[in-house]
Backbone bond lengths (Angstrom), bond angles and torsions (degrees), N, CA, C in turn:
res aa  C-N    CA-C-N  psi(-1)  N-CA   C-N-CA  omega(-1)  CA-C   N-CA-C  phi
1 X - - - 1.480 - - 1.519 108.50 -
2 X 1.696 106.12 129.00 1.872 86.38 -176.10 1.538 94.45 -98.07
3 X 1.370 100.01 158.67 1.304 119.38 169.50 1.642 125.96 -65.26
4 X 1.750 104.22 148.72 1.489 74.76 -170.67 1.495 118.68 -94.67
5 X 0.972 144.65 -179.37 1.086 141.43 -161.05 1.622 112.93 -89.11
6 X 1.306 123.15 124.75 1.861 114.84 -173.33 1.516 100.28 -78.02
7 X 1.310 95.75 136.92 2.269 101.76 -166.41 1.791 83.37 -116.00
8 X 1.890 108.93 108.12 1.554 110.61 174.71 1.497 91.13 -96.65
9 X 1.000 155.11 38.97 1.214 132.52 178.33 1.863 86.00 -112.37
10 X 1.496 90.20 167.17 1.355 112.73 -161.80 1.676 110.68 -126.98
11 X 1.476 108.00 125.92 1.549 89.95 -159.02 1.664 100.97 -124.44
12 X 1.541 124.83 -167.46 1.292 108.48 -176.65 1.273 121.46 -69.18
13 X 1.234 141.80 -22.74 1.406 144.00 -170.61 1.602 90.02 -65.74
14 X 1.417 128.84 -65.31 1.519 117.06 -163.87 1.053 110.48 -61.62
15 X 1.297 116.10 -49.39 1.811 117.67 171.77 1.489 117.30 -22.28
16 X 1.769 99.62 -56.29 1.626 108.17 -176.48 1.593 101.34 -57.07
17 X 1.650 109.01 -66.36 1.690 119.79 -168.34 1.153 116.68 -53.94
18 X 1.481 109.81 -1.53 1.768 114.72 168.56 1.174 107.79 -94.56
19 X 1.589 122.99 -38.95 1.481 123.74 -167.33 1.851 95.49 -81.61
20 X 1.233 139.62 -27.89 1.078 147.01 163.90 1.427 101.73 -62.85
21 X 0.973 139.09 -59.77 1.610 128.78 -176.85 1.318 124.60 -43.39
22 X 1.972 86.75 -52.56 1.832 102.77 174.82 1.429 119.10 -59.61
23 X 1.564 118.78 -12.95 1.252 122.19 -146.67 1.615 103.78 -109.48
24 X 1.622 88.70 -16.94 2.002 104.24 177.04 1.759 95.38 -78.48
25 X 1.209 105.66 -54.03 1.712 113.41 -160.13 1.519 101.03 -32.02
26 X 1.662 103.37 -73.03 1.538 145.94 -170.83 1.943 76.75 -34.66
27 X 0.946 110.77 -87.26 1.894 124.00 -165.09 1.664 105.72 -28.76
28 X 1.548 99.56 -58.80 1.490 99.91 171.88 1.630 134.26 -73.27
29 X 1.704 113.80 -15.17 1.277 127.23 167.82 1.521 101.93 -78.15
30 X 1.583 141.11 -29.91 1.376 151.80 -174.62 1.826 88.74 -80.47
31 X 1.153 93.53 -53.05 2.131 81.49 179.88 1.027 121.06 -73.03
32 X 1.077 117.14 -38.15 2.042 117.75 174.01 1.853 93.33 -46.11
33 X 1.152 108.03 -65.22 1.646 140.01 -115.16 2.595 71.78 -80.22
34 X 1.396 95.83 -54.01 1.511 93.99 167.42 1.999 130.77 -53.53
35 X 1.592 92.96 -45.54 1.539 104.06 172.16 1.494 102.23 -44.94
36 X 1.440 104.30 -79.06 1.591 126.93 -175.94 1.702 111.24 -26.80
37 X 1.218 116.69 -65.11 1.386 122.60 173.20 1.465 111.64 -64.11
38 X 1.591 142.71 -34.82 1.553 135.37 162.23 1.200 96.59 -46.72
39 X 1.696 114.61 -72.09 1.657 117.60 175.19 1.343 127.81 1.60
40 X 1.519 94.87 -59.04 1.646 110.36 -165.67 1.438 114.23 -85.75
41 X 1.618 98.42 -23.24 1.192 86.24 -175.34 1.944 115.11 -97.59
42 X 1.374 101.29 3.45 1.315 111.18 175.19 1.934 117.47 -85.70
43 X 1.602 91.64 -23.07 1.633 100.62 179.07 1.636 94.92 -75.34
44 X 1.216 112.88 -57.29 1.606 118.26 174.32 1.256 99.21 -22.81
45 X 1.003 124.64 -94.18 1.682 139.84 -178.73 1.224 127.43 -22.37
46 X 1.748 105.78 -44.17 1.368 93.83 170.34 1.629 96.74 -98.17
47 X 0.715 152.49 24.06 1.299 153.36 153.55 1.698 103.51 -60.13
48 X 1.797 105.04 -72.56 1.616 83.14 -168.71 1.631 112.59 -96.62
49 X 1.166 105.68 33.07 1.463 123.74 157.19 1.710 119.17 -52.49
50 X 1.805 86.47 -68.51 1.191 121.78 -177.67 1.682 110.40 -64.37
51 X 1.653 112.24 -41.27 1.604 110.75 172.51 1.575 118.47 -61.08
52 X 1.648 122.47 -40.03 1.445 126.71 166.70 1.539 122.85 -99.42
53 X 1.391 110.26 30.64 1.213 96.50 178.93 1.736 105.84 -112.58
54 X 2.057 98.71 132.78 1.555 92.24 -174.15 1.631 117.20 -105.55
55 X 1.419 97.97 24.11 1.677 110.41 -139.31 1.954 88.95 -72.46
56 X 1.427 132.94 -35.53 1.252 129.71 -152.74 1.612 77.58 -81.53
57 X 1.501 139.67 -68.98 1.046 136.95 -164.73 2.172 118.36 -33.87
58 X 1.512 83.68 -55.36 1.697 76.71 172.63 1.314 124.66 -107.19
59 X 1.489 110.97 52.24 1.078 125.45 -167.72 1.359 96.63 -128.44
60 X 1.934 119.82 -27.85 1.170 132.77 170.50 1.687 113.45 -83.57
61 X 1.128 114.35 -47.74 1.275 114.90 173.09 1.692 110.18 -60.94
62 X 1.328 129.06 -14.94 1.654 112.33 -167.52 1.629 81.82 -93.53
63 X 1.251 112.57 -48.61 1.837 104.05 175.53 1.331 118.08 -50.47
64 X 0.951 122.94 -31.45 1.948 125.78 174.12 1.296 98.44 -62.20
65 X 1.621 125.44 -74.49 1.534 127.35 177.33 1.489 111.07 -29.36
66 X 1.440 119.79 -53.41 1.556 110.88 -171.07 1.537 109.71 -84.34
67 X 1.265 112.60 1.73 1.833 103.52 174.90 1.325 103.84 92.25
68 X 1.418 136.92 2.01 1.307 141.54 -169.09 1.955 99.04 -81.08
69 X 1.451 89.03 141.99 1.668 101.66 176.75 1.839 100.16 -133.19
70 X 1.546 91.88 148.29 1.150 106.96 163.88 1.801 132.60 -70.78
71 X 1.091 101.50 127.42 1.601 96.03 -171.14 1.621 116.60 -168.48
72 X 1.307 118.12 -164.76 1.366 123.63 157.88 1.535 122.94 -83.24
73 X 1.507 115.69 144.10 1.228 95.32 179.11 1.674 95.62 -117.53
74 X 1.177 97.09 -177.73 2.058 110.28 178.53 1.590 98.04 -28.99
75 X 1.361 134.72 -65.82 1.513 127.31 -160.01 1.638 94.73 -59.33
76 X 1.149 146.89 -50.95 1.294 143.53 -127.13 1.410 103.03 102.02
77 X 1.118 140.00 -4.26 1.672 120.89 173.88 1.364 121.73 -88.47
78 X 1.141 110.00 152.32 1.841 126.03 178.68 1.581 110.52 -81.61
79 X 1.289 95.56 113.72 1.707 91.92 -174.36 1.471 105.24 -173.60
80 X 0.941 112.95 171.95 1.704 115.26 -150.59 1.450 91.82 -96.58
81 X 1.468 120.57 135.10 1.497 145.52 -162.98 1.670 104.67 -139.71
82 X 1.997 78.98 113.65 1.424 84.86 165.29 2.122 123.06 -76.00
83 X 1.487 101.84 165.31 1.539 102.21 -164.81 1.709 97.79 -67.43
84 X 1.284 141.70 -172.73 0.952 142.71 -174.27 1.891 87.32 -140.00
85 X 0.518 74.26 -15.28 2.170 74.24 -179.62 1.429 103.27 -102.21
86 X 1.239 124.29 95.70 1.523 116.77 173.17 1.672 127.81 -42.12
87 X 1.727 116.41 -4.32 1.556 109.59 -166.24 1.647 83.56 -86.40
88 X 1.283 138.78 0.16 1.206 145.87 -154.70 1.627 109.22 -100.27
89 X 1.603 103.28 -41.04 1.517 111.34 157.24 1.280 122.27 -44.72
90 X 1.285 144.86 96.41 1.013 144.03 -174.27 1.961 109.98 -71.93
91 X 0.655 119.58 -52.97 1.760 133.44 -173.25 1.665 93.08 -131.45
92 X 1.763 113.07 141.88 1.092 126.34 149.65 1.492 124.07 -83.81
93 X 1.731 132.57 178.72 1.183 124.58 -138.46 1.811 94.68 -82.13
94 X 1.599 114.08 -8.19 1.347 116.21 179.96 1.727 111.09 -83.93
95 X 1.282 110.99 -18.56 1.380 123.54 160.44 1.407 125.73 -74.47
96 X 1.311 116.35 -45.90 1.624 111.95 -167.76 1.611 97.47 -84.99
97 X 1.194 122.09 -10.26 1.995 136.23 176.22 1.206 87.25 -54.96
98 X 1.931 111.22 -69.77 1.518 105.99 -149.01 1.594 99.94 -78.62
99 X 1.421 129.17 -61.23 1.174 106.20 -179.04 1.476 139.46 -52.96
100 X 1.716 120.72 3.29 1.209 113.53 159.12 1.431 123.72 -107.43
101 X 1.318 104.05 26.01 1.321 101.35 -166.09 1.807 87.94 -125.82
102 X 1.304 113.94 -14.00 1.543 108.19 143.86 1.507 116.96 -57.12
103 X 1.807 104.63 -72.73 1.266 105.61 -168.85 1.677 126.12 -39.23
104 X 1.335 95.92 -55.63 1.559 110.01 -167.95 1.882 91.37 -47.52
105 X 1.482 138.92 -54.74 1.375 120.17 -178.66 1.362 115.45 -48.97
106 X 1.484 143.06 -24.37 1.040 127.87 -162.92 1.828 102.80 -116.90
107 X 1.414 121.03 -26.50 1.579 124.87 163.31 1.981 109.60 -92.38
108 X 1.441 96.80 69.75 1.395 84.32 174.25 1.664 83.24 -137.32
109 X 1.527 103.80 179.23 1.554 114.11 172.78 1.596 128.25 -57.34
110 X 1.211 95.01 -28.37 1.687 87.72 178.90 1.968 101.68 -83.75
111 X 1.198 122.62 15.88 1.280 112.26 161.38 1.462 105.42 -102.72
112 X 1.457 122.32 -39.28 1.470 111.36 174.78 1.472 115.98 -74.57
113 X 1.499 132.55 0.04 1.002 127.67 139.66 1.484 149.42 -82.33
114 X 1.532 87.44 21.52 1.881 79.50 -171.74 1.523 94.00 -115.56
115 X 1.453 90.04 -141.72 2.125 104.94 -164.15 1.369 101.35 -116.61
116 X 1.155 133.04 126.62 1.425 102.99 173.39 2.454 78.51 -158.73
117 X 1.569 102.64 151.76 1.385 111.57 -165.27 1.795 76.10 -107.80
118 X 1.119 112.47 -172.66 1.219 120.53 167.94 1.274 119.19 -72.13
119 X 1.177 117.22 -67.16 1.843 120.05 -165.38 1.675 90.31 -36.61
120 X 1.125 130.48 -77.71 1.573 142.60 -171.81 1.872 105.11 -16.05
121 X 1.725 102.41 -53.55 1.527 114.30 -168.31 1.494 81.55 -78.45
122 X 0.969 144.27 -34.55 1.989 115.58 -166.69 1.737 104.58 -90.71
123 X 1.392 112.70 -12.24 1.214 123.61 169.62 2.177 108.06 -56.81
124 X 1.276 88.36 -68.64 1.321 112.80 -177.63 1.679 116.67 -42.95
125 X 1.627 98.57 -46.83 1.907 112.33 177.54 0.974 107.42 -73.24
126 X 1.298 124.25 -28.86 1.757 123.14 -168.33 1.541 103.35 -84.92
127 X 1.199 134.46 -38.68 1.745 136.09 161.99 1.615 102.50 -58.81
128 X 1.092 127.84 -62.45 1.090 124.67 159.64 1.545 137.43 8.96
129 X 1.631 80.10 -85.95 1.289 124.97 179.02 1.343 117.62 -59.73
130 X 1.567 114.39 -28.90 1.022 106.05 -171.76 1.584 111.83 -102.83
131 X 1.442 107.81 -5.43 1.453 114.31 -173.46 1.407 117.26 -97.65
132 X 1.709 109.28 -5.36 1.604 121.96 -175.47 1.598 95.90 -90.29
133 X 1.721 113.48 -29.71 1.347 107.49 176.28 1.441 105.27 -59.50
134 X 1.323 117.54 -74.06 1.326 127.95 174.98 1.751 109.42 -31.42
135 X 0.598 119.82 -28.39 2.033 121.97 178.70 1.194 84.90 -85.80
136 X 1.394 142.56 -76.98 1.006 94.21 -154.12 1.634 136.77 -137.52
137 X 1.645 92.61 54.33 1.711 123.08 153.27 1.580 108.24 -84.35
138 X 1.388 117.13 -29.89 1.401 133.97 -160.29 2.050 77.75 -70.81
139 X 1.323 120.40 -56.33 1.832 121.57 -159.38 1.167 93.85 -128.40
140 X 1.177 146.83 64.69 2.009 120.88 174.34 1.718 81.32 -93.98
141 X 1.530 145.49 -20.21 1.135 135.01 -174.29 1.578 97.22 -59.25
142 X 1.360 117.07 -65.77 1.340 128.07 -150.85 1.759 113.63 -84.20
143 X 1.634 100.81 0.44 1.468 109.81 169.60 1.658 104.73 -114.09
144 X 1.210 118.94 6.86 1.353 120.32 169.09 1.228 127.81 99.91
145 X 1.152 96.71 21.07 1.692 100.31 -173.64 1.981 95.16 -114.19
146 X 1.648 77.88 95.03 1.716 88.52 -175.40 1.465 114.52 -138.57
147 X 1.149 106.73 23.38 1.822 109.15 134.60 1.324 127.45 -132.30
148 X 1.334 110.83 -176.32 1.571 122.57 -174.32 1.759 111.05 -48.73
149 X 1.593 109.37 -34.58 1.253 103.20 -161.55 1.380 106.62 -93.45
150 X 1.580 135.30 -21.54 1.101 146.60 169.36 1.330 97.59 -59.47
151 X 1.566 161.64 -68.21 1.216 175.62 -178.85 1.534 95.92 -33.88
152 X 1.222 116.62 -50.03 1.506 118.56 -156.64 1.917 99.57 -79.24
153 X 1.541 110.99 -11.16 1.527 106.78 -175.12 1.764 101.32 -114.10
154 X 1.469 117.90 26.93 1.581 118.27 -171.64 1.772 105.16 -75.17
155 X 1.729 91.07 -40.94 1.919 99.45 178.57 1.857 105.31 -70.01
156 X 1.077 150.39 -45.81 1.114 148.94 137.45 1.428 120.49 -6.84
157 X 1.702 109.51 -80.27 1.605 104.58 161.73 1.290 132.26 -26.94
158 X 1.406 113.89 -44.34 1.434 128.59 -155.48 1.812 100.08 -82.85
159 X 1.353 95.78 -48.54 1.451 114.97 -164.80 1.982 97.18 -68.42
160 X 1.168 98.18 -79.03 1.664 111.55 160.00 1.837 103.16 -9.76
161 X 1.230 107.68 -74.32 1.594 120.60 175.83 1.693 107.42 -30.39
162 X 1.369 95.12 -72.65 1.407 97.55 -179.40 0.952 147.16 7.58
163 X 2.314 82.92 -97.09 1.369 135.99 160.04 1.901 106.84 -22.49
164 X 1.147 92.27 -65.84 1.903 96.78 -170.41 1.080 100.20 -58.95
165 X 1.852 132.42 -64.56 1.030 140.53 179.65 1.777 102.44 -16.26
166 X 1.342 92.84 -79.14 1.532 97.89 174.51 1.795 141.22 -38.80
167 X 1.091 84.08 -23.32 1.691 99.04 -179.59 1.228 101.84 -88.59
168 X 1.427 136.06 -27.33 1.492 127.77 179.64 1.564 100.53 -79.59
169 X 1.380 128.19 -21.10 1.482 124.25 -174.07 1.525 97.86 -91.30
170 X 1.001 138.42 -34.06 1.599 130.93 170.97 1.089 111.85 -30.63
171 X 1.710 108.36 -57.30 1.411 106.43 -153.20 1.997 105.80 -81.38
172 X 1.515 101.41 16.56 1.538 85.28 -162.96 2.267 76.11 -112.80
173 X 1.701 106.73 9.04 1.676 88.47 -178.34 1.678 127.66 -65.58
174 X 1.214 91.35 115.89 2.185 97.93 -177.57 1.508 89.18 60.71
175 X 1.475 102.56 50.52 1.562 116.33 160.63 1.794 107.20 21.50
176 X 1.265 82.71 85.77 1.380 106.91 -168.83 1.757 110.90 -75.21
177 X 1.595 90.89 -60.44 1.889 118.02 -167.14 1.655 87.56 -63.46
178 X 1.474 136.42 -34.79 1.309 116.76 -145.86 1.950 90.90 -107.22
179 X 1.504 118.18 -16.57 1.533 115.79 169.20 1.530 104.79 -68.00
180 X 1.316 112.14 -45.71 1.742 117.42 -178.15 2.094 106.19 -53.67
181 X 1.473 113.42 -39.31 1.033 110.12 -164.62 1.703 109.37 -87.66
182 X 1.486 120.37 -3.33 0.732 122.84 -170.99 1.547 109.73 -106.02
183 X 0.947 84.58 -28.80 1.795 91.30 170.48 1.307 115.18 -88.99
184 X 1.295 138.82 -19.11 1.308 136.13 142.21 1.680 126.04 -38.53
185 X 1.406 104.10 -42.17 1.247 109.25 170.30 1.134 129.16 -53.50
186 X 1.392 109.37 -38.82 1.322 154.24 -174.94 1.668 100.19 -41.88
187 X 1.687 90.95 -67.08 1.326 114.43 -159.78 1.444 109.25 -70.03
188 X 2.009 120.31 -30.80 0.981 77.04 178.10 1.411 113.87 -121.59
189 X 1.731 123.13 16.29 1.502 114.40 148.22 1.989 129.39 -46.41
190 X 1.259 82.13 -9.78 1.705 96.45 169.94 1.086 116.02 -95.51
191 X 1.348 144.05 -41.41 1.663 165.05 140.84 1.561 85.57 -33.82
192 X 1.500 154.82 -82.21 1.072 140.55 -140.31 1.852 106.67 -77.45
193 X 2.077 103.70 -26.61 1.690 83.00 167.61 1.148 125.67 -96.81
194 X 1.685 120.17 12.38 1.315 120.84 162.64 1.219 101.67 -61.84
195 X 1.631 118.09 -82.51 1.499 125.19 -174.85 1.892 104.81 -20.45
196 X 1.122 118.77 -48.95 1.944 105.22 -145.99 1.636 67.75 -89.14
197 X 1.166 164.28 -53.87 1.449 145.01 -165.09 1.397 117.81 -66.16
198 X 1.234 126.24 -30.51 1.683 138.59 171.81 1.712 92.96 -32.72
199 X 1.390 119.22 141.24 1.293 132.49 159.14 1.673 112.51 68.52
200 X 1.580 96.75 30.48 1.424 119.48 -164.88 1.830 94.57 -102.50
201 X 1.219 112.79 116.20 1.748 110.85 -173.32 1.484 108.82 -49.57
202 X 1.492 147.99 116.75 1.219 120.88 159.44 1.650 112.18 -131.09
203 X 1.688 110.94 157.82 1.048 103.06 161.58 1.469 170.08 -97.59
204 X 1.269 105.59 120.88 2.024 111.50 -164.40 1.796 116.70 -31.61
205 X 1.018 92.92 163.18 1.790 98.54 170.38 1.330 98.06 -50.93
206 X 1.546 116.95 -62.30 1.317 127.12 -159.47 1.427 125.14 -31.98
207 X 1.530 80.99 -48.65 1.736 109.57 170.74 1.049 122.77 -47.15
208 X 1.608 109.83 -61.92 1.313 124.92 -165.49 1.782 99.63 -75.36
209 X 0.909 132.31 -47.23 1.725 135.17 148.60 1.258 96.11 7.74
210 X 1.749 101.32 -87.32 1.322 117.03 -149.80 1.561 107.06 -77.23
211 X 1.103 123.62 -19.95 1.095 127.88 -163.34 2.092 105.35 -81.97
212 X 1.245 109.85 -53.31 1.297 134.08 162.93 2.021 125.32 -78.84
213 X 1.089 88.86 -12.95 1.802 99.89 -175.09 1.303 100.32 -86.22
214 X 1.107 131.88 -29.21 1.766 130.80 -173.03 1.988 104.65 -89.33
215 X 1.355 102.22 150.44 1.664 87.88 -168.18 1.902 73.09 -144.56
């Protein structure tokens, strides 16, 4: 049997099925290369989402005001349950109004965005502090705090209040949340000119050796 003969020559069909091959790669290195950069810029996003967002914080405090606890409910699900014993209501719906309509001015984003050293933030809680007492000895009748056992949790409220208050001003100390977000940026306008330079020809020492080493 003779063998058949190996044919190296190269004719137009491969030419094309090469320039078609090259032409898939390129499409799918342009789609990765697009995913990758949405990617980044979607982690970004929820990144400083997650740095200014106060929504879980007063979302816990309006459930504290109404007496609501975390738990199971009748189906088996986890979800916030009101008390069934009214001494458990802490504030009625004219109470949890006014005290979140304090809070929300002082736990919103433009506090985790600013500058503030400490002395300034204990400055701030202590006026505060002293005017939430005054609110609400001035009405705890008319915000619902109308028995013995509601009365006995008013220093709690106040203090409780605070506490959170305070944790949204931490994150703004020697503007903390807005150095973190800025240097993120940082990180990845630098990440996006690695990527577009990747697969960029350059030359090695080796090169430059040989290139400059001969006289």
């Amino acid at each position: 049997m003779e063998e058949e003969e190996y044919q190296d020559e190269v004719g137009n069909d491969d030419i094309s099925d090469l320039r078609n091959s090259i032409g898939d790669e390129n499409q799918r290195a342009r789609t990765t290369e697009a995913m990758n950069s949405s990617g980044g810029v979607k982690k970004d996003s929820n990144f400083l989402h997650l740095q200014i967002s106060n929504s879980e914080m007063l979302e816990k405090l309006e459930h504290f005001y109404r007496g609501d606890k975390w738990g199971q409910d009748e189906e088996g699900d986890y979800s916030w349950i009101a008390p069934k014993n009214l001494d458990l209501v802490t504030f009625n719906d004219f109470g949890v109004s006014t005290m979140m309509d304090i809070v929300t001015k002082y736990i919103d984003k433009n506090t985790t965005l600013s500058y503030y050293d400490e002395t300034r933030i204990y400055q701030i809680l202590a006026d505060l502090g002293d005017e939430l007492v005054l609110l609400v000895l001035s009405n705890y009748k008319k915000m619902g705090m109308d028995s013995y056992y509601k009365k006995t949790k008013f220093r709690m409220v106040v203090v409780t209040t605070l506490h959170m208050i305070e944790s949204a001003y931490r994150r703004a100390i020697r503007g903390k949340t807005m150095e973190e977000i800025n240097q993120s940026r940082i990180i990845g306008q630098f990440g996006e000119v690695g990527r577009q330079n990747e697969g960029v020809p350059t030359m090695s020492q080796g090169t430059i050796q040989r290139s400059y080493g001969r006289r």
